[in-house]
OpenMM code with the backbone's topology and positions (N, CA, C; nanometers):
from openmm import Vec3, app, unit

residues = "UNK UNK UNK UNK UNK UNK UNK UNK UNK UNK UNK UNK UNK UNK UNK UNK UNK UNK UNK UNK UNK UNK UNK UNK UNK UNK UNK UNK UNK UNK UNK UNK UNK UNK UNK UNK UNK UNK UNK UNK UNK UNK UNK UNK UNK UNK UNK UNK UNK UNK UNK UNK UNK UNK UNK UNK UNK UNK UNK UNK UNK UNK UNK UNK UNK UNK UNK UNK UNK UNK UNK UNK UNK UNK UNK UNK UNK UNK UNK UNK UNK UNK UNK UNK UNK UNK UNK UNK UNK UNK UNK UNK UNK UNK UNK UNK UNK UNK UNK UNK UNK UNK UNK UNK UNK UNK UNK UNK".split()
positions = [
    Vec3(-7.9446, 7.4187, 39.6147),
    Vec3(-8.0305, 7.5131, 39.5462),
    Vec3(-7.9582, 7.5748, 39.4272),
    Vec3(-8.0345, 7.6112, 39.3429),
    Vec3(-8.0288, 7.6660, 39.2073),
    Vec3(-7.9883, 7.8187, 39.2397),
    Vec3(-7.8893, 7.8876, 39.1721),
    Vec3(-7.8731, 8.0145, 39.1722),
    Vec3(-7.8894, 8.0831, 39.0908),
    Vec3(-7.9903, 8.2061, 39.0568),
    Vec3(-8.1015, 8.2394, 38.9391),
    Vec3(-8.0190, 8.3528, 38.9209),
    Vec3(-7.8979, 8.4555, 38.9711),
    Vec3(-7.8539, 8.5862, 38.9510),
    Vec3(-7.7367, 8.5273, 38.8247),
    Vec3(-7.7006, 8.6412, 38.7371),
    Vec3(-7.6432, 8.6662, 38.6025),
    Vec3(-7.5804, 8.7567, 38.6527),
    Vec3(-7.4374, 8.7626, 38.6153),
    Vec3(-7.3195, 8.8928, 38.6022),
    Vec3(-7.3746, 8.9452, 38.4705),
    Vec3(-7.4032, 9.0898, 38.4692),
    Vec3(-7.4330, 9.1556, 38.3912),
    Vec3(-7.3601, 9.1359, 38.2133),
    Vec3(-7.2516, 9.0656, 38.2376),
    Vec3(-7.1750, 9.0159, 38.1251),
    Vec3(-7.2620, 8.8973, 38.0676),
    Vec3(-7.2678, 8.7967, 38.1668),
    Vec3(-7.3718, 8.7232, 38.1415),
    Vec3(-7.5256, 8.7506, 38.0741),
    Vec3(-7.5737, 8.7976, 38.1341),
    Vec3(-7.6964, 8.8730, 38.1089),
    Vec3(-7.7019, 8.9022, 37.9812),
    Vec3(-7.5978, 9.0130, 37.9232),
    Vec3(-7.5878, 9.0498, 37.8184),
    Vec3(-7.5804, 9.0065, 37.6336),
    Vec3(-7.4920, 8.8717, 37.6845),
    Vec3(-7.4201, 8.7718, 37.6133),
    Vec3(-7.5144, 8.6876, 37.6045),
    Vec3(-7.6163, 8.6187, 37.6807),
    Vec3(-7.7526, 8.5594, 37.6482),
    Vec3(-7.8951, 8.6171, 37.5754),
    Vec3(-7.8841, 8.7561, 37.6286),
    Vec3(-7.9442, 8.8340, 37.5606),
    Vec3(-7.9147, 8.8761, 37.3873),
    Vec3(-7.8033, 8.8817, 37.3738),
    Vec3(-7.7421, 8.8862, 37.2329),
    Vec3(-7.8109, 8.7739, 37.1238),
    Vec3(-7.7691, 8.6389, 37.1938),
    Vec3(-7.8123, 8.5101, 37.1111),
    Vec3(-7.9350, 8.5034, 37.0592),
    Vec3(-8.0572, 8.5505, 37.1027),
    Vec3(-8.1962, 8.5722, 37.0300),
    Vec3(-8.2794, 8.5837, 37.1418),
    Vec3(-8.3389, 8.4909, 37.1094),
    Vec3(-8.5605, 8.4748, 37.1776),
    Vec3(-8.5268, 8.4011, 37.3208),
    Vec3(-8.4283, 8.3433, 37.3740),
    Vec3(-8.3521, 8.2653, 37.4845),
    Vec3(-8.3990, 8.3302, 37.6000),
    Vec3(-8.4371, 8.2641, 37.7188),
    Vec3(-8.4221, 8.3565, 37.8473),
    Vec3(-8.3003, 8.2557, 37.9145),
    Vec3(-8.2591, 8.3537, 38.0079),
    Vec3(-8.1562, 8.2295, 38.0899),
    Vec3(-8.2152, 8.2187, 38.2098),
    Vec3(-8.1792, 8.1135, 38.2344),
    Vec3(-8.2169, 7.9768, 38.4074),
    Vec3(-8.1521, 7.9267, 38.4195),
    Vec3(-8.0364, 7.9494, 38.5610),
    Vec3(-7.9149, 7.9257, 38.5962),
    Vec3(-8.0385, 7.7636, 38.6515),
    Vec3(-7.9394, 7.7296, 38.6017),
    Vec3(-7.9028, 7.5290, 38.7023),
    Vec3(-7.7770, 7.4682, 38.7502),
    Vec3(-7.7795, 7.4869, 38.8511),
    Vec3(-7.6601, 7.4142, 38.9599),
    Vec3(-7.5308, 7.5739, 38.9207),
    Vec3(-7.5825, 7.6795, 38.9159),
    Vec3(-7.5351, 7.7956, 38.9006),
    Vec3(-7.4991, 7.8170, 38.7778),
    Vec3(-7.4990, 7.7693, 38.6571),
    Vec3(-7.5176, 7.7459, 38.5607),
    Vec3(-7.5898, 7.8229, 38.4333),
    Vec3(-7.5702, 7.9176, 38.3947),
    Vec3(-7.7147, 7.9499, 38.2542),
    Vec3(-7.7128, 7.9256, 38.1749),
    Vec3(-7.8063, 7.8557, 38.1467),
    Vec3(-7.9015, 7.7700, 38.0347),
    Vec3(-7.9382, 7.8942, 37.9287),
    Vec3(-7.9580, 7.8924, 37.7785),
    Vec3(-8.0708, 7.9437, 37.7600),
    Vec3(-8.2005, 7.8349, 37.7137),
    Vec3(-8.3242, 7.9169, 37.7603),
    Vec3(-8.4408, 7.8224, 37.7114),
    Vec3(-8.5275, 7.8959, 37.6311),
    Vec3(-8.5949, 7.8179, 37.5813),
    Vec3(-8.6835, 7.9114, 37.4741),
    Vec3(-8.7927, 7.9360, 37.5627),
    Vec3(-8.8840, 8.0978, 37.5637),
    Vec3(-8.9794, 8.0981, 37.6189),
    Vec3(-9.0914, 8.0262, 37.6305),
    Vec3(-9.1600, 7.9940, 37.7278),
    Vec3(-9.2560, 7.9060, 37.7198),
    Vec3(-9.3409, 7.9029, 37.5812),
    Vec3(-9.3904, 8.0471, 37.5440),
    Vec3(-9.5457, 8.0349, 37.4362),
    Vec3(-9.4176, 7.9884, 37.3088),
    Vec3(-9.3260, 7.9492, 37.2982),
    Vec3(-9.2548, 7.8928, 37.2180),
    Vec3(-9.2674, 7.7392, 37.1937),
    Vec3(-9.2756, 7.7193, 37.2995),
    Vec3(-9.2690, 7.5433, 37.3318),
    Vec3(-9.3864, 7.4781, 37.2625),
    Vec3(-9.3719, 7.3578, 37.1986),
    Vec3(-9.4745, 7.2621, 37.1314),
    Vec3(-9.5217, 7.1612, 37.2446),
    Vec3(-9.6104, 7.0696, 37.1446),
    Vec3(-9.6281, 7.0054, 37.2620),
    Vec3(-9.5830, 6.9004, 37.2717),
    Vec3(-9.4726, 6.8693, 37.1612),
    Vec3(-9.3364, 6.7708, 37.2406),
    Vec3(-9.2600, 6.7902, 37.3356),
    Vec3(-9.2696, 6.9555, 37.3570),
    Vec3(-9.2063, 6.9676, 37.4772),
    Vec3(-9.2192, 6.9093, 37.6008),
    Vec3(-9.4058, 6.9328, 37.6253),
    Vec3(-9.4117, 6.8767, 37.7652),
    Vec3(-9.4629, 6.7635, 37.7329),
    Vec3(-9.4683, 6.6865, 37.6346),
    Vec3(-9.4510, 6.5464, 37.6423),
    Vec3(-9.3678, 6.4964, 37.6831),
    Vec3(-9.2028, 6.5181, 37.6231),
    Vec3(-9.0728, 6.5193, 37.7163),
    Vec3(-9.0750, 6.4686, 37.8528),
    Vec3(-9.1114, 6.6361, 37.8801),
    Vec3(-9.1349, 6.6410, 38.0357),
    Vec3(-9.1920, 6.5760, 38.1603),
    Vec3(-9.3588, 6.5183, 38.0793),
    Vec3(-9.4218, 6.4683, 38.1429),
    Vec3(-9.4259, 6.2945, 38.1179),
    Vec3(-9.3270, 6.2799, 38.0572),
    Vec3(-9.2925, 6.1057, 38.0158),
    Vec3(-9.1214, 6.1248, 38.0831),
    Vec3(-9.0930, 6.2241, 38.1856),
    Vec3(-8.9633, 6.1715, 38.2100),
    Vec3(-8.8450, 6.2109, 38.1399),
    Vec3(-8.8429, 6.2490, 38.0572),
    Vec3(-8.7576, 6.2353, 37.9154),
    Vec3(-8.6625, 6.4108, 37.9003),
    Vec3(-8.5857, 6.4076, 38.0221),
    Vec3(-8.5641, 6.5374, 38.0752),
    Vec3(-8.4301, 6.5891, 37.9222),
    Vec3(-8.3519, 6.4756, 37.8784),
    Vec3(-8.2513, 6.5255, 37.7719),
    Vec3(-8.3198, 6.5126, 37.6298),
    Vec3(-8.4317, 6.4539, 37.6484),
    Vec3(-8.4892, 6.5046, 37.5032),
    Vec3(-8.5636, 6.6607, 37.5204),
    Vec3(-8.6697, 6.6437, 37.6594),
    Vec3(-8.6393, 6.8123, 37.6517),
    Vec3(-8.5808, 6.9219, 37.6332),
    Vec3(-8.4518, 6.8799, 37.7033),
    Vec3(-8.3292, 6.9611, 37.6423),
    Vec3(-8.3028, 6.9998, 37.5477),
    Vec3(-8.2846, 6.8989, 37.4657),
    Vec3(-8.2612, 6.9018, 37.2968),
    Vec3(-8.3726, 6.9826, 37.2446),
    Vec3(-8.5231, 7.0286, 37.2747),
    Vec3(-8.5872, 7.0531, 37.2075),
    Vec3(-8.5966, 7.2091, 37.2910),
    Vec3(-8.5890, 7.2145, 37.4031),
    Vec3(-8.6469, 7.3517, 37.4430),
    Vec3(-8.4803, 7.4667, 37.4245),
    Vec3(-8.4003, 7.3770, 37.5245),
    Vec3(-8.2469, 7.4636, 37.5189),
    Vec3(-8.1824, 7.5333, 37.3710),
    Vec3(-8.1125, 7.6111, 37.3978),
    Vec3(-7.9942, 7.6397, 37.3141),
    Vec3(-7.9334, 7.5300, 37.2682),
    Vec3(-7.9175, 7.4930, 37.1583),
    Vec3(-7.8463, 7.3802, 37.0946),
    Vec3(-7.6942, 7.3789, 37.1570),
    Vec3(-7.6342, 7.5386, 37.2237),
    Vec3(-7.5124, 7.5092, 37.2489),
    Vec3(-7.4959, 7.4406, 37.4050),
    Vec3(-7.6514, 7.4435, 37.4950),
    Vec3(-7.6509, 7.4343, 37.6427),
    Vec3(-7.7294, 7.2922, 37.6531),
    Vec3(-7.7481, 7.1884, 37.5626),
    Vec3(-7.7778, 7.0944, 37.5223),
    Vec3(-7.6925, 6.9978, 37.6269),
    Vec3(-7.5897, 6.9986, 37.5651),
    Vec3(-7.4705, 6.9204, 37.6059),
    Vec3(-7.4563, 6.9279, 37.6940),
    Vec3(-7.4484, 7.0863, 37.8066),
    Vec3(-7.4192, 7.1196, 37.9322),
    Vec3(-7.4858, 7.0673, 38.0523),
    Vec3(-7.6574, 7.0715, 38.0146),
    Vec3(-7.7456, 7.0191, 38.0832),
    Vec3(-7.6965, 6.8744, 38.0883),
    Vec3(-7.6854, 6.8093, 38.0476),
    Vec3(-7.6403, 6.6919, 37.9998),
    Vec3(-7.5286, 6.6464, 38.1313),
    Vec3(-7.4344, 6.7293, 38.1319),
    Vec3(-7.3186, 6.6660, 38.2110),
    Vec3(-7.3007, 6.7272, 38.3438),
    Vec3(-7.4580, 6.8378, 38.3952),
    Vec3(-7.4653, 6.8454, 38.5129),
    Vec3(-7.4917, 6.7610, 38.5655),
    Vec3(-7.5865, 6.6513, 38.4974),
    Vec3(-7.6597, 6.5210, 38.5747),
    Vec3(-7.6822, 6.5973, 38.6989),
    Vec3(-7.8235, 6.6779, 38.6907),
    Vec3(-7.8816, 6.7372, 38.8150),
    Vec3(-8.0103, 6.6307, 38.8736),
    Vec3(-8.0348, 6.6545, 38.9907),
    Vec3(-8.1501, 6.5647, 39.0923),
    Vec3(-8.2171, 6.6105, 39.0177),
    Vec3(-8.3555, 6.5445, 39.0151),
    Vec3(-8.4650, 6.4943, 39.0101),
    Vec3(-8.5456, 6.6689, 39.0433),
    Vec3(-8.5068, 6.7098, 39.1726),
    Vec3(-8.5793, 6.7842, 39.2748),
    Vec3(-8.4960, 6.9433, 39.1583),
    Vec3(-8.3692, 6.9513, 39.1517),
    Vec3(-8.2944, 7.0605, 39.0600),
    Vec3(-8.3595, 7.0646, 38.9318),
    Vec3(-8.3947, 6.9894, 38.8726),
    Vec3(-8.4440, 6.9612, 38.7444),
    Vec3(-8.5908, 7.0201, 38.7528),
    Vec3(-8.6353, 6.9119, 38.8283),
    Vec3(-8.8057, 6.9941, 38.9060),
    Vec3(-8.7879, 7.1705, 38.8697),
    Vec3(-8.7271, 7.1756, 38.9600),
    Vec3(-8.7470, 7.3537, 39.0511),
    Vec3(-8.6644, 7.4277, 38.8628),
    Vec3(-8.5406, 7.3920, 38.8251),
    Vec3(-8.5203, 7.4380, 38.7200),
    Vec3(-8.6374, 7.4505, 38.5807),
    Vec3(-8.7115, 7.3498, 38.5293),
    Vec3(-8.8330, 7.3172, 38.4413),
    Vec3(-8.9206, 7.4561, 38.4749),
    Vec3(-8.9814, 7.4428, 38.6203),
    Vec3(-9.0810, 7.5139, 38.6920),
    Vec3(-9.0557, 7.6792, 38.6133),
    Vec3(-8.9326, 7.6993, 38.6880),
    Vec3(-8.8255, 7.8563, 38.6389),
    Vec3(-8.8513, 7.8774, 38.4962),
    Vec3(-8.7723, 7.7907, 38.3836),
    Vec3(-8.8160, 7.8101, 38.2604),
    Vec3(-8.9620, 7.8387, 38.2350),
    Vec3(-9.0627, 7.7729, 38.2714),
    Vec3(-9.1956, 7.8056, 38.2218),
    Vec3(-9.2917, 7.9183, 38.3027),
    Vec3(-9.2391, 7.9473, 38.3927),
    Vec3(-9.3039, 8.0832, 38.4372),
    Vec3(-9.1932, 8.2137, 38.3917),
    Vec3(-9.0664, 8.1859, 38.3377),
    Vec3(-8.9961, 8.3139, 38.2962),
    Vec3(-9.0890, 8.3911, 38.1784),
    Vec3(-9.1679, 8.3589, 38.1179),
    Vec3(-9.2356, 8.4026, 38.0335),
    Vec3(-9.3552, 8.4904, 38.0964),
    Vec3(-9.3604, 8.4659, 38.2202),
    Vec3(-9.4632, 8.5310, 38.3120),
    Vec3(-9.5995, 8.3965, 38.2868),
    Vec3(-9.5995, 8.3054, 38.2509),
    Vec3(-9.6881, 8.2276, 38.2782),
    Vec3(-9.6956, 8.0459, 38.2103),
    Vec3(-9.7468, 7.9623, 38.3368),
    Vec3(-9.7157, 7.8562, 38.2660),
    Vec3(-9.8016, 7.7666, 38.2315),
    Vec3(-9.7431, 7.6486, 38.1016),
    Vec3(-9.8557, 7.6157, 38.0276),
    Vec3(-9.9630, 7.5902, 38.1050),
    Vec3(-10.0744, 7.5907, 38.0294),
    Vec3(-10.2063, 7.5335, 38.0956),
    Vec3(-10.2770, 7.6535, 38.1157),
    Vec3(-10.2281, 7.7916, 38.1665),
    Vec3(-10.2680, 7.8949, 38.2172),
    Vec3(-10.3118, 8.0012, 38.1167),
    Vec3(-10.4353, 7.9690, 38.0382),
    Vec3(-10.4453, 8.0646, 37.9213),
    Vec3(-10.4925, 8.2024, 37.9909),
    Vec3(-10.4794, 8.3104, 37.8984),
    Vec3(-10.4778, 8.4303, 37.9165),
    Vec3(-10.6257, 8.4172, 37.8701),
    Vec3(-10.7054, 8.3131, 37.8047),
    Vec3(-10.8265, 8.3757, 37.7748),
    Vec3(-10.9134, 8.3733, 37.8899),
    Vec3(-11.0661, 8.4532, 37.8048),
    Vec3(-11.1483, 8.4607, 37.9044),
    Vec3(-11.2711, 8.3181, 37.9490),
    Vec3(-11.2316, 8.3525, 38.0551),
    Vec3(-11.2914, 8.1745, 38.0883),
    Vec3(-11.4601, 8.1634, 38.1121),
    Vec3(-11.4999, 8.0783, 38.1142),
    Vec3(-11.6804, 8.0497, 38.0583),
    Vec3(-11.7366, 8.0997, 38.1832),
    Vec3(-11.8668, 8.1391, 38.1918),
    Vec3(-11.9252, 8.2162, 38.2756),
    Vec3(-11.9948, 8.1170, 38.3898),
    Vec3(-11.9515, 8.1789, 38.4901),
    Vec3(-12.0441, 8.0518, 38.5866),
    Vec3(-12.1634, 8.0518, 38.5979),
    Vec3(-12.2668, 8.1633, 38.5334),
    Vec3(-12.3914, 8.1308, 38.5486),
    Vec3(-12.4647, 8.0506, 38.4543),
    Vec3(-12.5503, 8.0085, 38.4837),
    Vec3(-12.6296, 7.8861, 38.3928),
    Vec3(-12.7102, 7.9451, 38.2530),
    Vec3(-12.6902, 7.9146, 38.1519),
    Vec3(-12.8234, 7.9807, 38.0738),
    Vec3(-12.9031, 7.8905, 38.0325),
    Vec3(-13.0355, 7.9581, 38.0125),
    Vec3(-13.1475, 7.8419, 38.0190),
    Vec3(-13.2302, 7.8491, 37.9094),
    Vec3(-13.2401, 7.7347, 37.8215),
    Vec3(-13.2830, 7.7176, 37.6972),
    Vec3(-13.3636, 7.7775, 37.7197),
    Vec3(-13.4420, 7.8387, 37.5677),
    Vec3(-13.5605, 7.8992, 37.5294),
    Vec3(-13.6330, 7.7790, 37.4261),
] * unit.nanometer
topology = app.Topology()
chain = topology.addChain("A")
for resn in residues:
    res = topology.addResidue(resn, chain)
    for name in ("N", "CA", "C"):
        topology.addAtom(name, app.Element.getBySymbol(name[0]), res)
């Protein structure tokens, strides 16, 4: 399992760098860009497999490399992805708008 807690040094020092949230992997912090950041090469990436081109596009250019030479499972990678896109408090697909009404209206 993934360990999601930051030493307040940590915390701080990611926080400094910009728009980044951090998501420890294999105890590890990443920064990632918040989800409503992400294009939609991102989860093209994602959803074609393509976990180090994600990298390259969502990470810190400096945590690029890092991801890289955890060579994490399949299942770490999973549960890590998941983390990044709800740190924003919500993930893609899940618009904040207001959704169509279930009742029927009937031509005039």
């Amino acid at each position: 399992m993934t360990d999601t807690t930051l030493t307040p040094v940590d915390a701080q020092e990611i926080e400094a760098t910009g728009d980044y949230v951090a998501i420890n992997l294999d105890g590890v912090p990443l920064r990632v860009l918040p989800v409503g950041q992400w294009r939609p090469s991102f989860l093209r990436a994602l959803r074609t497999a393509d976990f180090d081109g994600w990298a390259a596009l969502a990470l810190h250019p400096d945590d690029v490399a890092t991801f890289v030479e955890l060579d994490s499972t399949m299942d770490e990678i999973g549960d890590f992805t998941a983390r990044a896109m709800s740190a924003a408090g919500e993930a893609p697909g899940k618009s904040g708008a207001r959704s169509a009404s279930s009742r029927t209206t009937r031509k005039r």
